[in-house]
C-alpha positions in Angstrom: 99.8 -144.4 -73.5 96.3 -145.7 -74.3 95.1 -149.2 -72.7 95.3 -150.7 -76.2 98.9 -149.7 -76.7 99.7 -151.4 -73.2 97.7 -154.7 -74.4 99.9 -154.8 -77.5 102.9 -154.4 -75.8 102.0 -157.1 -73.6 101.6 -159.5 -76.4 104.3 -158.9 -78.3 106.3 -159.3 -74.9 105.2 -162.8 -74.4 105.4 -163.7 -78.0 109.0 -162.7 -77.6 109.9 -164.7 -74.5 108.1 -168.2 -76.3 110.0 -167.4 -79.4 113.6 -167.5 -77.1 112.3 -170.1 -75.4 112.0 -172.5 -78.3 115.0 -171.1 -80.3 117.0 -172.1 -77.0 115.7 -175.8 -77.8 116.2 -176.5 -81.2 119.6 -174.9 -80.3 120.4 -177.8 -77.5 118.9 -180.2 -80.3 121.1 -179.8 -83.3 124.2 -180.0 -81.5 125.1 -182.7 -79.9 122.8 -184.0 -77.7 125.1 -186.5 -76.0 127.5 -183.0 -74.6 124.7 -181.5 -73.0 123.0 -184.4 -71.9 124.4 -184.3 -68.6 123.3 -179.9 -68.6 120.1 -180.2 -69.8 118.4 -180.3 -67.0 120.2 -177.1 -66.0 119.8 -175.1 -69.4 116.1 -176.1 -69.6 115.6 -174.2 -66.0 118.0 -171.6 -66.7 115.9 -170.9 -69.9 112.5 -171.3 -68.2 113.7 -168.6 -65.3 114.9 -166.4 -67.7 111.5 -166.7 -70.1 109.7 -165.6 -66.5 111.8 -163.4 -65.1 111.6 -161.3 -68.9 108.1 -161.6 -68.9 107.4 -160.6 -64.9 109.7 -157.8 -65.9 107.3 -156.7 -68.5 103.8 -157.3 -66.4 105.3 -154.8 -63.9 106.2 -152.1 -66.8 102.7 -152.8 -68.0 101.6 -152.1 -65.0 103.0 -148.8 -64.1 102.4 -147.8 -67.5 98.9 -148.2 -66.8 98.7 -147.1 -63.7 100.1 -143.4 -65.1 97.5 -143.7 -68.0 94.9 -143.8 -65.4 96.3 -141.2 -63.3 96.7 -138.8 -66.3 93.2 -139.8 -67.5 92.0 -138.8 -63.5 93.5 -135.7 -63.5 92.3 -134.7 -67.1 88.2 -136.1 -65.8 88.8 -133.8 -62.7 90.2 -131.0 -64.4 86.8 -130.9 -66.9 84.7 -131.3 -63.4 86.2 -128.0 -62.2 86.3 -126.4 -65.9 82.2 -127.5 -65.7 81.9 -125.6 -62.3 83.8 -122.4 -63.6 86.7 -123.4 -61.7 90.1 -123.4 -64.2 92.4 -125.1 -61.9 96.0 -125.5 -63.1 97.4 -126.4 -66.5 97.7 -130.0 -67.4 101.1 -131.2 -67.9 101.7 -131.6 -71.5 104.0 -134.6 -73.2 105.2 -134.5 -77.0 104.5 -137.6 -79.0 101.6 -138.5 -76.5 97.8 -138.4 -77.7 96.8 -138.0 -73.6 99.7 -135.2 -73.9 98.2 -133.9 -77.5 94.6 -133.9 -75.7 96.0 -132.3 -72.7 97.4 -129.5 -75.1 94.1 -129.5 -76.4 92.6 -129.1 -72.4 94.9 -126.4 -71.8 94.0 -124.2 -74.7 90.5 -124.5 -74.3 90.4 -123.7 -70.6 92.7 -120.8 -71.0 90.6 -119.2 -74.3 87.6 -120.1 -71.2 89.8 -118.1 -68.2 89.8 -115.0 -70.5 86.3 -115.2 -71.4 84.8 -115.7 -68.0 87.3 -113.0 -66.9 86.4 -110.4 -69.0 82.2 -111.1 -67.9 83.3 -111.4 -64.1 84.8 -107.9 -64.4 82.1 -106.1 -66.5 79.7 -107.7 -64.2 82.0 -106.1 -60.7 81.9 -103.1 -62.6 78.3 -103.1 -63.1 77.6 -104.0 -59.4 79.4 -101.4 -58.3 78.0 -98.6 -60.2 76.1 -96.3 -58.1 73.5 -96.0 -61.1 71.0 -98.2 -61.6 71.6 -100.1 -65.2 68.3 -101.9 -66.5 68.8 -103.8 -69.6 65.5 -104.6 -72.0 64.3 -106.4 -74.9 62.6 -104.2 -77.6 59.1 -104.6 -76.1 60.2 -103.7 -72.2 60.8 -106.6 -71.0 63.4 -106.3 -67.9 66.5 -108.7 -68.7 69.2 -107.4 -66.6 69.5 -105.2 -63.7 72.8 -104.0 -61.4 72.9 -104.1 -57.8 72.9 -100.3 -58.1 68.9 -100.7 -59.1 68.0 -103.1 -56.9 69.1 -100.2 -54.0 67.4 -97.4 -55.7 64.2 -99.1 -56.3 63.9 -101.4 -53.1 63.0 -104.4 -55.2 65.2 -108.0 -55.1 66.9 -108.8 -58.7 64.5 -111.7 -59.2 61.0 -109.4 -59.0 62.1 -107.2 -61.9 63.5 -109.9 -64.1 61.0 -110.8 -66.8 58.8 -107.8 -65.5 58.1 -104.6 -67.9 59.8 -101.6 -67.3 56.6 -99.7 -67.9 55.7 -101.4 -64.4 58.5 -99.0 -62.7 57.4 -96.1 -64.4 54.9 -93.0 -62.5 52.8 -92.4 -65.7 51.3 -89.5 -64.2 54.5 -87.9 -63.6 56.4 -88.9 -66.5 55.6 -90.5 -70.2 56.1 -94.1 -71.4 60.1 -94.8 -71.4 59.8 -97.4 -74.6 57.7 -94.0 -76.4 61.1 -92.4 -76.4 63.5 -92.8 -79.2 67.1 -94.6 -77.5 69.3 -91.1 -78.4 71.6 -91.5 -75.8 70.3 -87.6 -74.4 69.5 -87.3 -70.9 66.2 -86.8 -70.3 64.0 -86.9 -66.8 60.9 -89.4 -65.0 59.7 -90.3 -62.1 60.5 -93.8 -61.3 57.9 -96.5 -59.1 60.1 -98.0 -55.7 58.5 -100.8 -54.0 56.9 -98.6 -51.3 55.0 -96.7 -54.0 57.3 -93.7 -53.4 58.3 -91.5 -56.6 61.7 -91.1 -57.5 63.2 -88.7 -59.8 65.6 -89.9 -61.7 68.0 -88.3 -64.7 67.9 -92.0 -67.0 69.2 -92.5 -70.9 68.8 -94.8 -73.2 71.0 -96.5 -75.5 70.6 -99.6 -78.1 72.6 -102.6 -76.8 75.1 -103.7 -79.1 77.5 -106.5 -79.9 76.9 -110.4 -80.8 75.1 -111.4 -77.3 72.5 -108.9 -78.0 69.1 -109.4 -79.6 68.2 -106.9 -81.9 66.1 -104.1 -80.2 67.4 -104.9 -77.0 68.2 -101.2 -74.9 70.6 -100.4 -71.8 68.7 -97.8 -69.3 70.9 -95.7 -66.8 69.3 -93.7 -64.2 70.7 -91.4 -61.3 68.4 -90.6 -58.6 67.9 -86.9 -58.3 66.5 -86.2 -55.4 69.6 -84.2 -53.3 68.9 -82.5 -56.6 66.0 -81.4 -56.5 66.3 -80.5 -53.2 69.1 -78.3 -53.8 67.1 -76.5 -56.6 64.3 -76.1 -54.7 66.4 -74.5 -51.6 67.9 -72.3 -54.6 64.8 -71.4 -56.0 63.6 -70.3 -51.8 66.6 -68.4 -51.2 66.2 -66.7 -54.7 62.8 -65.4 -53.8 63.4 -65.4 -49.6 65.6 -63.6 -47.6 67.8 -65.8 -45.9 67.8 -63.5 -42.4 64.1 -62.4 -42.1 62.5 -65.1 -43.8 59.9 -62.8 -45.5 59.9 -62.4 -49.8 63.2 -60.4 -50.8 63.1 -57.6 -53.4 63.2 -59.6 -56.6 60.1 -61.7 -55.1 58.0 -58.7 -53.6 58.4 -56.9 -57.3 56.5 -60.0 -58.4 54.3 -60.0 -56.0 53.6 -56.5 -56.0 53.2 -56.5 -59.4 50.4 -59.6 -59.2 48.5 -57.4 -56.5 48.3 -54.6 -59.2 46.7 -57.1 -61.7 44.2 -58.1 -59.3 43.4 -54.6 -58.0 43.3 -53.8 -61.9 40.7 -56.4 -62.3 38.6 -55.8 -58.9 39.3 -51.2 -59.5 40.7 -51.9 -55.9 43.8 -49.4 -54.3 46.9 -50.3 -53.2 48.8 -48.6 -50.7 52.9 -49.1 -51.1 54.2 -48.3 -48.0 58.1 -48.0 -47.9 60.1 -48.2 -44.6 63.5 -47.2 -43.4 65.4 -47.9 -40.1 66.9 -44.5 -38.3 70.0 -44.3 -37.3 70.4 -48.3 -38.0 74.2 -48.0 -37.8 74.1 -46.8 -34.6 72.6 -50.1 -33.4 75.2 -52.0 -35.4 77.9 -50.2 -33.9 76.5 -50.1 -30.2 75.6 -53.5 -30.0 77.2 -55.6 -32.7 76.1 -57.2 -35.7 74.2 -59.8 -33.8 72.0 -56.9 -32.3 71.5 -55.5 -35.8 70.2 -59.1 -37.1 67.9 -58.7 -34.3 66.7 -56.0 -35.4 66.6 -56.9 -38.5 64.2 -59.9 -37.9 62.4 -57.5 -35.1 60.7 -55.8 -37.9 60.2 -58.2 -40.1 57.8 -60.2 -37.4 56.6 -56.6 -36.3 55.2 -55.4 -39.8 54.2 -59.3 -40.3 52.1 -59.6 -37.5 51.0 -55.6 -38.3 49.6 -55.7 -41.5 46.2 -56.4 -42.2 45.8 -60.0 -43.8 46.2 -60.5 -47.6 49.0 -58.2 -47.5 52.7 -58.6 -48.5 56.0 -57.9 -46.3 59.2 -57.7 -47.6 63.0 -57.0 -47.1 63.9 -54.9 -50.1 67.3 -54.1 -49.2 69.6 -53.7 -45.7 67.4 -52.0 -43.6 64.7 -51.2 -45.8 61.4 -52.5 -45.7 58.3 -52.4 -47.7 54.4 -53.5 -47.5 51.9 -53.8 -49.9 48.2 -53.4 -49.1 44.9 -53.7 -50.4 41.9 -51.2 -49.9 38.7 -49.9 -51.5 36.5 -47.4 -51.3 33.8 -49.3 -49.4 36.0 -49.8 -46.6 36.3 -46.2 -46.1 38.4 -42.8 -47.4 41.8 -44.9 -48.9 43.9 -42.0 -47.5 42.7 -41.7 -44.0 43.4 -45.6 -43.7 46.9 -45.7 -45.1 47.5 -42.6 -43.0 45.8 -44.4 -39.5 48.3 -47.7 -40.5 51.3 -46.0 -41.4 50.6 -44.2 -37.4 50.1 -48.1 -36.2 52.9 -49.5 -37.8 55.8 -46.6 -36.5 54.1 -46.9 -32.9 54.4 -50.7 -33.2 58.6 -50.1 -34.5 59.1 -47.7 -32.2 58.6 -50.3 -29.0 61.9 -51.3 -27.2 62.5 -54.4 -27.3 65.9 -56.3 -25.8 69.2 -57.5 -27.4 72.1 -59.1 -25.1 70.3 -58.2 -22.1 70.1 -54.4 -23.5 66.6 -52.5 -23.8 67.1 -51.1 -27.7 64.6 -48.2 -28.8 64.4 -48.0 -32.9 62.4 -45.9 -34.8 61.7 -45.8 -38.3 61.0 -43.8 -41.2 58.0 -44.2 -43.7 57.2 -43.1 -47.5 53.7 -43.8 -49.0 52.5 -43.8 -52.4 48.9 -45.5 -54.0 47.9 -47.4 -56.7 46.9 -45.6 -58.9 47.0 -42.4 -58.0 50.5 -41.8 -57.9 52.0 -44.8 -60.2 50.3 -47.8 -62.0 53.2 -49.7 -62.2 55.8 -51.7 -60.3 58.9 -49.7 -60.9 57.3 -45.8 -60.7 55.4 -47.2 -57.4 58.4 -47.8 -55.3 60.5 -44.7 -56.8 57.9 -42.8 -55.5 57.4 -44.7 -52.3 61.0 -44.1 -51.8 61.2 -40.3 -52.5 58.3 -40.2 -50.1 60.5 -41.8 -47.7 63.6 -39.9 -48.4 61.4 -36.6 -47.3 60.4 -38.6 -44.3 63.9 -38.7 -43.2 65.2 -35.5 -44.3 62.4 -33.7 -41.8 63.9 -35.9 -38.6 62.6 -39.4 -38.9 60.1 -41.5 -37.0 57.4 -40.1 -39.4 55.7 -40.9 -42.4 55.2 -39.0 -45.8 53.1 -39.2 -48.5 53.8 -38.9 -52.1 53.7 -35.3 -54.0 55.5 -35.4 -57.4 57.6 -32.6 -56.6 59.4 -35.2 -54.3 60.6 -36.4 -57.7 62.1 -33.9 -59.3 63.5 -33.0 -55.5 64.9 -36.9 -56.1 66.4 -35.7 -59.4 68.1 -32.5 -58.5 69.9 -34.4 -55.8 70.8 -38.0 -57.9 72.5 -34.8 -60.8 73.7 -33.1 -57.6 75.5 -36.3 -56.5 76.8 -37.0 -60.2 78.3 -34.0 -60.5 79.8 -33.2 -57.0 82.4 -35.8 -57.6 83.0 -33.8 -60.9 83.2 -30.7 -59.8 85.5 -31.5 -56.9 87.9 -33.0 -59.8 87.9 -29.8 -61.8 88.1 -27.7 -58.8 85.0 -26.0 -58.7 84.8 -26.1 -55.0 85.6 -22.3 -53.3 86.1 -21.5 -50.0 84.8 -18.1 -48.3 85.3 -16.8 -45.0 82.6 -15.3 -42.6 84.0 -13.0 -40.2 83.5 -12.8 -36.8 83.6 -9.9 -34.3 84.4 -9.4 -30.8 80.9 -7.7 -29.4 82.9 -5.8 -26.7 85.5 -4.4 -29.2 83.9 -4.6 -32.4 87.1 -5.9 -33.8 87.3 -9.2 -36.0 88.4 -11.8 -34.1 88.9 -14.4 -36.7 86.4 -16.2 -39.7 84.8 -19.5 -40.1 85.9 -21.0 -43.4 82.5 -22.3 -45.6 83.3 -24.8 -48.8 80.9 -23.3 -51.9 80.5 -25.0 -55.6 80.4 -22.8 -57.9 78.2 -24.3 -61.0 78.6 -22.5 -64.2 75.1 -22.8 -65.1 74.0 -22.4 -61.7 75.9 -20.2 -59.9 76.9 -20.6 -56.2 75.6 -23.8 -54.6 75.5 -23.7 -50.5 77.0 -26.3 -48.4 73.2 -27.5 -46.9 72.3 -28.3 -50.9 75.4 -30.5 -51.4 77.0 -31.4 -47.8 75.1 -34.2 -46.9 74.9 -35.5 -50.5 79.0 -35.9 -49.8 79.1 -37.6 -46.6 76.8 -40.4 -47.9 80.2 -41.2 -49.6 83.8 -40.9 -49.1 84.0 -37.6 -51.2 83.0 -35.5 -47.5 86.6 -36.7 -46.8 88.6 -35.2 -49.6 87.0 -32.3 -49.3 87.5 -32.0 -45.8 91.5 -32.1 -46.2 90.9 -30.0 -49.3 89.3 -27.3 -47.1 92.0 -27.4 -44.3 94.6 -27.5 -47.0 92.6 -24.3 -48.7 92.7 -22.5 -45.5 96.3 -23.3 -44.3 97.2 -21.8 -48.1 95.1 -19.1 -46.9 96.3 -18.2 -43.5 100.0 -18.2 -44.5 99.0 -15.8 -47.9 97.0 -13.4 -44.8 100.6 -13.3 -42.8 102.5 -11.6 -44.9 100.3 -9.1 -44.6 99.1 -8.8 -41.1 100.5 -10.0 -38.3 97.3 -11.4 -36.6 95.2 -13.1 -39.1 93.0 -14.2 -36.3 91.5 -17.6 -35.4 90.0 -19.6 -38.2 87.2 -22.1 -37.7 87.3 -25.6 -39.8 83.5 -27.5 -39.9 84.9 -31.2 -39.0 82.3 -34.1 -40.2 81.7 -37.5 -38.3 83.2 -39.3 -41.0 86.8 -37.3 -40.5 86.6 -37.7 -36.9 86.3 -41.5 -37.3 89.3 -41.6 -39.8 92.1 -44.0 -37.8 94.7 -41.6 -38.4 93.2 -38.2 -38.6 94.8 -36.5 -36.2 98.5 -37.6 -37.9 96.7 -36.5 -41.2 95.6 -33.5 -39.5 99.1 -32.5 -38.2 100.9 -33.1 -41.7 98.8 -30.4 -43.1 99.7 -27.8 -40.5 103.0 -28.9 -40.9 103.6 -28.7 -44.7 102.3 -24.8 -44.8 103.9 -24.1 -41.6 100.4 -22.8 -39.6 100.4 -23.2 -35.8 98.0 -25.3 -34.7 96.6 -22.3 -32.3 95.9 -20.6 -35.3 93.0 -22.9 -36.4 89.6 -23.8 -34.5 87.8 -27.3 -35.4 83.6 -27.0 -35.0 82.3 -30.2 -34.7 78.5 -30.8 -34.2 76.7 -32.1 -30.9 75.9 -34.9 -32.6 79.1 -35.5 -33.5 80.5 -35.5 -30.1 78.5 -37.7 -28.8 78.9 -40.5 -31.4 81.6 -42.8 -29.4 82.0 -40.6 -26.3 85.0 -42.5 -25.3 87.3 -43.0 -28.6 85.9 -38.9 -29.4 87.7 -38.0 -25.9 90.6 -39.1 -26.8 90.6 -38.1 -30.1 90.3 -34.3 -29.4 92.7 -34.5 -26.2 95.0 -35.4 -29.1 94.3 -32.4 -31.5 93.8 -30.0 -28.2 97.3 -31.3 -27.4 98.9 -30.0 -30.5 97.4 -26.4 -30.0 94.5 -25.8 -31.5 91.0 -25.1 -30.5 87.6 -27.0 -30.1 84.1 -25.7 -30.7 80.9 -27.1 -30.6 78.3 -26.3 -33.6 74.9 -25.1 -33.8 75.0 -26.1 -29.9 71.7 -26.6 -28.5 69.9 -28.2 -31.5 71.6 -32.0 -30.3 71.8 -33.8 -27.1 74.2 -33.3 -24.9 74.8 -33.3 -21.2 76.8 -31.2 -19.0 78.7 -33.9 -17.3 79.7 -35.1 -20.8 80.5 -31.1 -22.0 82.9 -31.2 -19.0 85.1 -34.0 -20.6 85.8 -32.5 -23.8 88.3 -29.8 -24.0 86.1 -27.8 -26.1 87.1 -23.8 -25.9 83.7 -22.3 -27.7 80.0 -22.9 -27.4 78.3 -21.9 -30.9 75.0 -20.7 -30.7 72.7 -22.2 -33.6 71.1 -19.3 -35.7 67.6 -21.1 -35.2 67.5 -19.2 -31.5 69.2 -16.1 -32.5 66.6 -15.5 -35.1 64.1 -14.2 -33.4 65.6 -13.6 -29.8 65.1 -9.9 -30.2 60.7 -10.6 -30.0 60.4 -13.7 -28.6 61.3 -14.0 -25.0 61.5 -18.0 -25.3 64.4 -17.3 -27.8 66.0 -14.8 -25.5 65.9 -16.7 -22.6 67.9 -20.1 -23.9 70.6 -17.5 -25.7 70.8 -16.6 -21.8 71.0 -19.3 -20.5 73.8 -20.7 -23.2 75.8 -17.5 -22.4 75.6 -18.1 -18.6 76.7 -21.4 -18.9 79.4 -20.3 -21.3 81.0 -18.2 -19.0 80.4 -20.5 -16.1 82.7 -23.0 -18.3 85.0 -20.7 -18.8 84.4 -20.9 -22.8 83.8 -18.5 -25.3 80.0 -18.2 -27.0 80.0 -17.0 -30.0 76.2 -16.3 -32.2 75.3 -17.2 -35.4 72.9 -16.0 -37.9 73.7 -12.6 -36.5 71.3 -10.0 -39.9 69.7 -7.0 -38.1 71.8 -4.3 -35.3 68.2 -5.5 -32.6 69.9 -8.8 -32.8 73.4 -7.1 -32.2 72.3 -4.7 -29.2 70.5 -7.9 -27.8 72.9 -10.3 -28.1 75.9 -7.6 -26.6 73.3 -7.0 -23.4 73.3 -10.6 -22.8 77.4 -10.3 -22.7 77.7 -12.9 -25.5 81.3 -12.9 -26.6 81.5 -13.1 -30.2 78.7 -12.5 -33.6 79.0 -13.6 -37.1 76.4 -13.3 -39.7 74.9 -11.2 -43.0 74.9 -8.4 -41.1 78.7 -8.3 -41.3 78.5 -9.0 -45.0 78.2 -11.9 -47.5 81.0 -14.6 -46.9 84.2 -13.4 -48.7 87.0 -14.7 -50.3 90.4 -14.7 -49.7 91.4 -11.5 -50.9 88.3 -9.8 -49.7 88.9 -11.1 -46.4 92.5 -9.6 -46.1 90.8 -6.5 -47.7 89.0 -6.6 -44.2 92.0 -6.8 -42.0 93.9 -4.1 -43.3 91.0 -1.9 -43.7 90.6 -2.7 -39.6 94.5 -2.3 -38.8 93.8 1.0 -40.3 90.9 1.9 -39.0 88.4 2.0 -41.8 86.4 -0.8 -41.4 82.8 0.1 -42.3 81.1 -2.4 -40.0 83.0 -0.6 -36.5 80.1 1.5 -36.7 78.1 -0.9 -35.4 79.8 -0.9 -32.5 79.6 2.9 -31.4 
């Protein structure tokens, strides 16, 4: 109710209550007047009280109407207050019929339509604050509008110093281009953003035209991500693409480039370069001694070695495992180009070749070199290591802890043996490996006292292969194991094919290579073998190398107490070319001391020959083992060798190897006393 409404319903209440009043007197005057005399005193009163009470009735209803209509108009003022403060309050109650109820209705809808709008801005503007990308809004000529919290982080400046500021201001124009010269695509592009310290910052930004009815035309929406962990991350990439991670020196990928920059140069200057290729002897050895740790070590030993080595200008780098390679430069002025490359490559394997300690262990390591020049033997990057590397394959194929130098035969060397080691695997497929058996005879008797079994390739194109031309291509792989249990399956074949025959095939020697020996289960493999042809173990001899034996003394020990246990016997191979001691020969149960061909060659002229075949025979018999020579080709060698009181001979002057049939050919022609070669024997 308005205050007009209550001052017209207080005058029509008091125009009501005269009205009464007089009708109650003309009432009293038109009757008669004489019957109410003696009342009217009384009715006058009555009518008076009544006319007040009515209209005191009505002051107070006026008044607590009022008093509402204030109240209501309060409450709607204050509501408007808060609404002008952003603060919605509650809803005003809302009464039908009412215009302060129709206004109210009118309040409510406005400050609800207001609720959603400023709702809808608070939440974009929490979104936007907790972004962790900056947002920069512009106008079309730069000018900085809006920024997020996000910005005010990345940049180090306070909201207020970038408002009304050009965003060309934050921009490293020596880094990056003008932001407002690219077109708003929406692509991500790169710059390098201004902070408040002056300090660049990379940042992955794109750029968008702001849309929608708020906007101003032109106006654009920037957002940037810093970078930075980014770039980091591709720069560590980018090291360890080009660095080796262990030896912190250029890897093979990196040294190609820069061996091929220091062919440009040496192009340029008509300068030589001097590839020199290295290779770590016996590395495994380390590994398996020490540990892995040890072999880091010495790993990173060489690296700093041939580092600190090297004359300066010159490159170092890990090419692969434990190969290494250095590139340097030299000219004619400083002197003859070979005899320097030959005078470093002495420096360098003296300098490897100094113990150093790992875990409180002294370690000795040598190494192995190959050398080719620029550009004598190759003018570019590829050709120059091949070469380098067949260099270094010669190195190590003549003992190790020497260098080489190039000689294009090494190539075609390299050739033959990459086609060798293509086609062994081949061959052994389509069963093109033989075996042939070498007798061997008993020098007192001149009877044959059993055969060493020898694994041959037979190449169509080539003919017969020997085992020193493709052996030690198969032990660099697995394959040295297959045909190792093909041989002993070949021979056990063999031996029970000779016993049908005759009774006493003999004793059969088996070449055993490290890599069998360190098989888990070779022994149980071993033992199946034997078993499936039904061969007694005594009827087979294993020859295993001095190196061999002395690979892992202790797990070799019991390794061959385990195959001595079954039966059969142990000999040791080419014995005196290796290292071994005395004390250690006295742990292995090894039955037969093999006498390398390299002394028997020449014992019957050289007296230096003849006194270490001695010497071996004495100490065989002293052992209580049997001696057997190889190599055995001329009847001087024979008489020699029987003087001595060596045991057993085998060799070409017995014959070529001979198959399987041949070899039973033999063994009957003995049992029957025809053997040609008993003649020998007087």
């Amino acid at each position: 109710m308005t205050r007009s409404q209550v001052h017209r319903y207080l005058l029509y209440l008091i125009a009501s209550s005269t009205a009464i009043f007089v009708v109650l007197l003309c009432t009293f005057f038109l009757l008669d007047a004489s019957h109410f005399s003696d009342k009217l005193p009384r009715t006058l009163v009555a009518a008076g009280v009544s006319t007040a009470l009515l209209l005191f009735i009505g002051g107070v209803l006026i008044a607590i109407l009022d008093r509402e209509e204030r109240r209501r108009i309060g409450e709607l003022r204050r509501q408007a207050e808060k609404l002008r403060d952003s603060d919605f309050g509650e809803r005003l109650p809302e009464r039908s019929g009412d215009q302060l109820g129709e206004l109210a209705a009118v309040f409510n809808d406005m400050r609800d339509k207001l609720r959603l709008t400023t709702l809808s801005r608070d939440y974009v503007d929490s979104i936007l604050a907790s972004m962790h990308d900056a947002i920069i809004v512009t106008s079309a000529d730069g000018t900085i509008k809006r920024v997020n919290k996000a910005t005010t982080h990345l940049l180090g400046f306070e909201r207020d110093e970038l408002l009304q500021t050009s965003i060309e201001l934050l921009v490293n124009t020596k880094k990056s281009g003008s932001l407002l010269d690219e077109p708003p695509t929406g692509r991500p592009r790169e710059a390098f953003l201004v902070s408040k310290t002056g300090e660049s910052v990379p940042v992955s930004y794109s750029c968008s035209l702001l849309e929608g009815k708020e906007a101003e035309s032109g106006d654009r929406i920037y957002l940037a991500q810093n970078i930075s962990e980014r770039r980091r991350a591709e720069k560590r990439i980018r090291y360890l693409a080009r660095i080796d991670a262990l030896t912190k020196i250029p890897n093979r990928m990196q040294f190609q480039h820069l061996l091929q920059r220091s062919i440009a140069r040496a192009r340029r200057s008509n300068r030589q370069l001097c590839l020199f290729y290295f290779d770590i002897d016996k590395f495994k050895e380390i590994n398996d001694t020490f540990g892995h740790l040890a072999g880091d070590t010495t790993l990173e030993t060489v690296a700093e070695r041939l580092t600190e080595s090297v004359p300066g200008k010159s490159t170092v780098g890990r090419l692969a495992g434990d190969e290494f390679a250095a590139v340097v430069e030299c000219s004619d002025a400083e002197g003859n180009p070979k005899q320097i490359s030959e005078q470093l490559a002495a420096k360098l394997l003296n300098r490897l070749a100094e113990p150093f300690f790992v875990q409180g262990h002294e370690v000795f390591m040598t190494a192995s070199m190959g050398i080719a020049q620029y550009p004598k033997d190759a003018t570019n990057v590829i050709d120059l290591i091949r070469n380098a590397d067949a260099a270094l394959y010669s190195a190590k194929k003549h003992g190790g802890n020497q260098f080489a130098r190039y000689r294009p035969e090494m190539n075609e060397a390299a050739v033959e043996r990459l086609m060798t080691k293509s086609k062994l695997k081949r061959a052994f497929e389509r069963d093109e490996l033989l075996v042939q058996y070498q007798p061997k005879y008993n020098l007192e008797t001149g009877e044959v006292f059993g055969a060493e079994a020898l694994v041959r390739w037979e190449l169509p194109e080539r003919g017969i292969i020997l085992p020193a031309d493709f052996i030690p291509i198969a032990e660099e792989s697995s394959l040295i194991i297959e045909i190792g249990e093909w041989v002993l399956d070949k021979v056990c074949e063999d031996f029970r094919y000779w016993q049908r025959s005759v009774s006493s095939p003999g004793r059969v020697s088996v070449n055993l290579s490290l890599k069998q020996l360190r098989q888990a289960n070779f022994a149980e493999r071993f033992s199946a073998i034997l078993r499936g042809h039904e061969v007694s173990p005594t009827s087979l001899e294993l020859e295993i190398t001095e190196t061999t034996l002395m690979e892992d003394t202790e797990r070799t020990i019991k390794l061959l107490d385990e195959l001595y246990a079954l039966g059969l016997h142990l000999a040791i191979d080419d014995f005196g070319t290796g290292y071994s001691s005395l004390s250690a020969l006295q742990q292995f149960p090894i039955s037969t001391l093999k006498i390398d061909q390299s002394f028997v060659r020449d014992v019957a002229y050289n007296d230096g020959d003849a006194t270490i075949v001695s010497t071996i025979v004495q100490m065989g018999q002293n052992l209580n083992m049997d001696v057997v020579a190889e190599g055995v080709e001329t009847e001087d060698q024979l008489a020699l060798l029987q003087n001595l009181g060596c045991t057993y001979a085998q060799g070409l002057l017995f014959g070529d190897p001979m198959s399987c049939d041949n070899y039973l050919e033999l063994l009957l022609a003995q049992s029957e006393g025809t053997d040609q070669y008993r003649a020998l024997f007087g």
